[in-house]
C-alpha positions in Angstrom: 27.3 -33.9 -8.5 26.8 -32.5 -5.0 30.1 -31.3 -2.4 29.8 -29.3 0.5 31.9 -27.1 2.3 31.0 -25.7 5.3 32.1 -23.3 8.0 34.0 -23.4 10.5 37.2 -23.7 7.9 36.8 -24.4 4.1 36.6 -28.3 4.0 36.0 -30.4 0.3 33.8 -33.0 1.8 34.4 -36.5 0.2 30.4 -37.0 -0.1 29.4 -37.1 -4.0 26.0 -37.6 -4.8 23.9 -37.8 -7.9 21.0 -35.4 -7.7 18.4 -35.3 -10.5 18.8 -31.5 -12.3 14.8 -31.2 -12.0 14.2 -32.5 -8.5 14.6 -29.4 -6.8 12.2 -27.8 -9.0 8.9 -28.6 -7.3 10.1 -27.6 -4.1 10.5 -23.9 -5.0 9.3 -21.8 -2.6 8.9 -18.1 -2.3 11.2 -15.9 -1.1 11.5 -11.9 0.3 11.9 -9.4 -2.3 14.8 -8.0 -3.0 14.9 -4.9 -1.2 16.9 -5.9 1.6 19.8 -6.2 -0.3 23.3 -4.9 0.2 24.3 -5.0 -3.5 22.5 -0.9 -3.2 25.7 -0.2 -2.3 27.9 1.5 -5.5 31.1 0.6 -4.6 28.9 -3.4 -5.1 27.4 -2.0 -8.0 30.6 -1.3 -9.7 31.9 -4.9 -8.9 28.8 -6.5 -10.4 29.5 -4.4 -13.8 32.8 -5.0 -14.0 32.6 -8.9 -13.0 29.6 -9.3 -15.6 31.6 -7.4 -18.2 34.9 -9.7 -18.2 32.9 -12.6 -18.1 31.1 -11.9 -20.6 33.8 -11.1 -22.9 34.7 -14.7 -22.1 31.6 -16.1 -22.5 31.2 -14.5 -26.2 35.0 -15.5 -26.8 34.1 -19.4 -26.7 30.7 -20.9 -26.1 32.4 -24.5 -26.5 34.1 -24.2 -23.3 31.2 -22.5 -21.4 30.1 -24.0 -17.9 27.7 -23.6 -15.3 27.9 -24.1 -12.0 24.8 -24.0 -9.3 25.6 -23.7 -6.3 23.5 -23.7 -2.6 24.0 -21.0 0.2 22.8 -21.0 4.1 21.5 -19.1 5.0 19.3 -18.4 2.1 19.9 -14.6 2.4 19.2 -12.6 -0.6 21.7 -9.6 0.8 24.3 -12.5 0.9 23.3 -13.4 -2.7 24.3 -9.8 -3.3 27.2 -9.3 -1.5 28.4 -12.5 -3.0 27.5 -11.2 -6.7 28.7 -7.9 -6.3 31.9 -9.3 -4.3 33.2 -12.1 -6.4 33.9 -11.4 -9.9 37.1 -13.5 -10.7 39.3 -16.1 -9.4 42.9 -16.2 -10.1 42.3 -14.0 -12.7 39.5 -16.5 -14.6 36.1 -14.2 -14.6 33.1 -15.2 -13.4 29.5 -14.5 -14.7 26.9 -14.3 -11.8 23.1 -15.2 -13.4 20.2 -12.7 -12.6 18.3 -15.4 -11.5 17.8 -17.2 -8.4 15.7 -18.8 -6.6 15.1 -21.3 -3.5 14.5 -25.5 -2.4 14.0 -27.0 0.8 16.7 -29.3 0.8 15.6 -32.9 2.1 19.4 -34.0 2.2 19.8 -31.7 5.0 17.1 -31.6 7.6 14.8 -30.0 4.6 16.2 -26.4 5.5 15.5 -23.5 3.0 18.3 -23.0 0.3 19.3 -20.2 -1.9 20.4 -21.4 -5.5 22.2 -19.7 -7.9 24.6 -19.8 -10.8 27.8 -19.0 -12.0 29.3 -19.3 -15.6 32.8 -19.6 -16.4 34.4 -20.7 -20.0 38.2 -20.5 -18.3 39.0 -24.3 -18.1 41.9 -24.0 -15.1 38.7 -22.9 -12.9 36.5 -26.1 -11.4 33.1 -25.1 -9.8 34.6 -26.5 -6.4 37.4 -23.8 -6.4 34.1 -21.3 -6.8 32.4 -23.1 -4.3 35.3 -22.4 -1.8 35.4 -18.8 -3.1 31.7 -18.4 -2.1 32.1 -20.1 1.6 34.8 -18.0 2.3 33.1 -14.8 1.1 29.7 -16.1 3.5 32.2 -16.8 6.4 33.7 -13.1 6.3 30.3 -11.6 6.0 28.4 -13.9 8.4 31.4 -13.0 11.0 31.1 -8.9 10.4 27.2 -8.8 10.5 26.3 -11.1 13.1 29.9 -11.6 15.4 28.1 -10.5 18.6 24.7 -10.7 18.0 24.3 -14.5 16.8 27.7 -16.6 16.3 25.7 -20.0 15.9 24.8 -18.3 12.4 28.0 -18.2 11.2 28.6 -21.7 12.0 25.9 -22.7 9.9 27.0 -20.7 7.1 27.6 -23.0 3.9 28.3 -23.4 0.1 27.6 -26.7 -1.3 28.1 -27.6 -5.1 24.2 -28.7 -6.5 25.4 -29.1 -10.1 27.1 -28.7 -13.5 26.6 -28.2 -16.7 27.6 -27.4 -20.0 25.2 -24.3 -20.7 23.4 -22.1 -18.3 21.1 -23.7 -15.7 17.3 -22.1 -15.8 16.5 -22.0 -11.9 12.7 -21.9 -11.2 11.5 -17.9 -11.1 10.9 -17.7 -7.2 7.0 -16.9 -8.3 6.5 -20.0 -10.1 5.5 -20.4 -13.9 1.7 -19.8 -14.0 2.1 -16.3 -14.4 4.8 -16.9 -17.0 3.4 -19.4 -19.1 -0.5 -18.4 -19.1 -1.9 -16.7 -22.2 -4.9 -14.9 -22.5 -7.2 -15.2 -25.5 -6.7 -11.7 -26.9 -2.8 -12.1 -26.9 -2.5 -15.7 -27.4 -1.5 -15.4 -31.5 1.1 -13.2 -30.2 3.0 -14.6 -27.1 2.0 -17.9 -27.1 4.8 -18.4 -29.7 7.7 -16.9 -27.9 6.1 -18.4 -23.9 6.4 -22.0 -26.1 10.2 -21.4 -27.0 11.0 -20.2 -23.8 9.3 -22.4 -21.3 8.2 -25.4 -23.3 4.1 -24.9 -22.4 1.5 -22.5 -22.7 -1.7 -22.6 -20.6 -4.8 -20.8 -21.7 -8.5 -20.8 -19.6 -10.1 -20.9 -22.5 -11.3 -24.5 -23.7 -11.1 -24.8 -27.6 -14.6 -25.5 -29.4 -15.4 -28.3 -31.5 -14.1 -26.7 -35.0 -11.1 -25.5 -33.7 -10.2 -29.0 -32.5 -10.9 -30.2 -36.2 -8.9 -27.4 -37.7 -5.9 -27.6 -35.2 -6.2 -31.9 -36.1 -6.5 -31.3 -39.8 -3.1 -29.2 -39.4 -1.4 -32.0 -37.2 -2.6 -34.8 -39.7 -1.2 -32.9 -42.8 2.1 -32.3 -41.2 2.3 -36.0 -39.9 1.5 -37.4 -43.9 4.0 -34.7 -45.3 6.6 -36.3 -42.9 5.7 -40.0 -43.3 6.0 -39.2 -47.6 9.4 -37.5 -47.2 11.1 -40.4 -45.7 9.0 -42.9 -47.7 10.6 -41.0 -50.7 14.2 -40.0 -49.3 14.6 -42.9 -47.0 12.2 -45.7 -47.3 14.5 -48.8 -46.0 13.3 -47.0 -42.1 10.2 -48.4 -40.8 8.7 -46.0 -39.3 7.3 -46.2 -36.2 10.0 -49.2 -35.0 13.1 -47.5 -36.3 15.6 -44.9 -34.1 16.4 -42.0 -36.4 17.7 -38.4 -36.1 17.2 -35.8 -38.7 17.5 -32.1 -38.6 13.5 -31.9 -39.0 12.4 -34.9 -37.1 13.9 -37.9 -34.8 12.2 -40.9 -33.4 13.4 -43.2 -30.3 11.2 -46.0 -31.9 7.7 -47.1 -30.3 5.9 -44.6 -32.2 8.1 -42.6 -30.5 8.6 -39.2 -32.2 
């Protein structure tokens, strides 16, 4: 679900739009390091630990209730990612949890212009991501005004938050340097991190192609754990036809059509 509000003047826009929670991923592009930003500053620094500590506590009080809300900012500043972090920990008294991460899209519902994501998670259930969304505009507003109220007011008219989605645990935003350095393994330390890459990221990559009796060995192992799982539900659950059945079991589900 997508809602905009935009400067000048907080307004909920009555567009709501559907947008596909892996679209913008492709579209990642690199952004400036994080150097530039203003959250150096301690008085920001103490508002970031106090903000992350309350919502945490929340958080760990009830992960039932936990939300997530990503939300889009213009311009995609990382000192307004920053300020906005280190600024915002709470409203009305419901904490807010800022992610580490963020990361940025060229938005092709509006004029394909560069967009800073990032999330917030919040269990407290009076708080809805559009009254963080309004927080967030009205925090850009304030800062777009002191920074750049001589120099370049068009800026601050162009200053928005928009609402990109929600969901019930956090949201992994594409790292702003992209997965291949992530998810590739080298030989030497592939027994060891290849594991924990897999859980993380869902795929490893290695350079190195597998020889011919590795590729019997690893389909030896994938045979012997398909047979052991075809006996089991012959012997616990034989009236499913495996193969052209739906099933769900703690070890192993099928959506039919061989389907697995």
């Amino acid at each position: 679900i997508r809602s905009c509000c935009s400067a000048p003047g907080v307004c909920a826009d009555d567009r709501r739009e559907y947008r596909h929670p892996f679209k913008v991923q492709s579209e990642m592009q690199p952004m400036g390091a994080r150097g530039d930003s203003a959250a150096s500053d301690n008085g920001q620094q103490s508002n970031q630990a106090a903000a992350s500590d309350a919502a945490a506590d929340a958080v760990n009080g009830d992960q039932d209730e936990l939300r997530c809300a990503v939300i889009g900012i213009l311009p995609p500043s990382t000192e307004l990612y920053h300020h906005i972090t280190g600024t915002i920990s709470s409203i009305d008294d419901a904490p807010i949890q800022w992610r580490e991460e963020y990361s940025t899209v060229h938005d092709e519902e509006n004029s394909n212009k560069l967009t800073l994501l990032m999330s917030a998670i919040f269990t407290d259930q009076t708080l809805t991501p559009e009254a963080i969304v309004e927080a967030v505009q009205t925090e850009l507003r304030t800062k777009c005004c002191s920074s750049t109220a001589a120099a370049n007011e068009d800026n601050n008219n162009h200053s928005s938050a928009e609402l990109w989605a929600v969901s019930p645990a956090p949201f992994p935003l594409r790292p702003l340097q992209g997965y291949d350095s992530l998810i590739h393994i080298d030989a030497e330390h592939w027994q060891d991190d290849a594991p924990s890459t897999l859980r993380e990221y869902g795929i490893v990559t290695q350079s190195n192609i597998l020889d011919q009796s590795e590729i019997t060995e690893l389909k030896q192992l994938v045979d012997e754990a398909i047979a052991e799982v075809e006996n089991k539900l012959q012997e616990h659950r034989p009236e499913i036809d495996v193969g052209e059945d739906t099933f769900i079991f703690r070890e192993i589900a099928s959506r039919n059509l061989q389907r697995f």
